[in-house]
C-alpha positions as CSV (number, residue, x, y, z in Angstrom):
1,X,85.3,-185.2,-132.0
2,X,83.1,-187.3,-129.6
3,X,80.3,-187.7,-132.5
4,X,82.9,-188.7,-135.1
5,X,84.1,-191.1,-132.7
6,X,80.9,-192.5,-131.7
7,X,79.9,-193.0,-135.3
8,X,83.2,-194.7,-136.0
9,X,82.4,-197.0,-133.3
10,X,78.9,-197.4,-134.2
11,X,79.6,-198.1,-137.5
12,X,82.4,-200.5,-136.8
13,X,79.7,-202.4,-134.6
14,X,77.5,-203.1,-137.0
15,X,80.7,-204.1,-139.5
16,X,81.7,-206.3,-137.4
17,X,78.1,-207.9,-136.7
18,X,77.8,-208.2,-140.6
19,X,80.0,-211.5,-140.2
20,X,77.4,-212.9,-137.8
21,X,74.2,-211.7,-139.2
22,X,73.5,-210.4,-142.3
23,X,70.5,-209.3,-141.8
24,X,68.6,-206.8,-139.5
25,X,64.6,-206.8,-139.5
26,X,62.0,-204.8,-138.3
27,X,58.5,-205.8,-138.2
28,X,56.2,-202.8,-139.0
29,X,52.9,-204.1,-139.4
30,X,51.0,-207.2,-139.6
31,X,52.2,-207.4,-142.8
32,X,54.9,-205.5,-143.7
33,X,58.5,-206.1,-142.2
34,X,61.7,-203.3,-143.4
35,X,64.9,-205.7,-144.3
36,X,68.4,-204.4,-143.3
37,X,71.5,-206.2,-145.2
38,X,74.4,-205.3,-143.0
39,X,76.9,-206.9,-146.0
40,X,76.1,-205.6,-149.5
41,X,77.0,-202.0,-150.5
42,X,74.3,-200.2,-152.5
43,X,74.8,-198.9,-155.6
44,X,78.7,-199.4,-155.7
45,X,78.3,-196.6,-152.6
46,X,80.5,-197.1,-149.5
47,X,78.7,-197.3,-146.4
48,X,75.3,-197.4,-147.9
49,X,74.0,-200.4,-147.4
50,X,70.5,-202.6,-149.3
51,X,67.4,-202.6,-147.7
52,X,63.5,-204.0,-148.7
53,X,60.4,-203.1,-147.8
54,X,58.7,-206.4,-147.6
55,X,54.8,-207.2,-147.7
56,X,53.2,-210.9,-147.1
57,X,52.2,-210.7,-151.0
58,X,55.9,-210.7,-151.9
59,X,55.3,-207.0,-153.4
60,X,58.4,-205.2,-152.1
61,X,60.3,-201.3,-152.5
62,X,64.0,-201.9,-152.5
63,X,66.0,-198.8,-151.3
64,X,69.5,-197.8,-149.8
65,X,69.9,-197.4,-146.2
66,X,72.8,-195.7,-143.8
67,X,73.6,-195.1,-140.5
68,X,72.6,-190.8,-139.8
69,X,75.5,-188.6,-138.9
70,X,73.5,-186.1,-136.9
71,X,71.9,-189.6,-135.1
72,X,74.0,-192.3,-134.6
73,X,71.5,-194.4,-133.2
74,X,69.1,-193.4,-136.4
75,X,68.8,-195.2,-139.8
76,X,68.1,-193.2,-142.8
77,X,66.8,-195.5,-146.2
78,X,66.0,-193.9,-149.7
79,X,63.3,-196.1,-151.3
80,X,63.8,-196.5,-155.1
81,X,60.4,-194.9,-155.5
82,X,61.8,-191.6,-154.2
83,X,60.3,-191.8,-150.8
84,X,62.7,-192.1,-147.4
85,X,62.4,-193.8,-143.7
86,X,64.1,-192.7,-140.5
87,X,64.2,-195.2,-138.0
88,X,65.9,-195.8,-134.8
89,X,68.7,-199.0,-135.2
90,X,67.3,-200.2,-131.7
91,X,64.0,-201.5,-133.4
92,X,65.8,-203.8,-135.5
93,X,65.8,-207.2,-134.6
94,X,69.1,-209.9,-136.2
95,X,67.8,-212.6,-138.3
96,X,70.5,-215.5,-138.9
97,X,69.5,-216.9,-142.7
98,X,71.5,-219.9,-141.5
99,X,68.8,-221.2,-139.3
């Protein structure tokens, strides 16, 4: 009962920051940054969210990305190309669009 309601909460978080900013990024290399949307569902799914694998030659993986049951403060993202990530939410920085 305690996860469930973690989650809940968790998940209502990040709802709620979805009205301030949109987006959540995490800067993995040099040149290579993972883009979280916090406000579009992927592939018509509720609670699965779009992401992008980015790269400074505008090459990018779009995938599908969630918030882990078993770790609520871990991501998990399906790439389009069949691969997967599993990173930790705390790594991920807000970016406003609007600035």
């Amino acid at each position: 009962m305690r996860k469930l309601l973690l989650t809940i909460v968790l998940l209502w978080t990040v709802s709620a920051q979805a009205a301030l900013q949109p987006l959540l990024v995490l800067h993995l290399y040099d040149n290579l940054r993972i883009v979280l949307s916090q406000e579009t569902e992927c592939e018509g799914k509720k609670g699965v969210y779009k992401a992008s694998a980015q790269r400074l030659d505008k090459k990018y993986i779009p995938g599908c990305w969630y918030v882990m049951k078993e770790y609520p403060n871990m991501i998990h993202i399906d790439w389009h190309n069949g691969d997967y990530s599993e990173l930790p939410l705390e790594k991920f920085e807000e970016f406003d669009v609007n600035q």
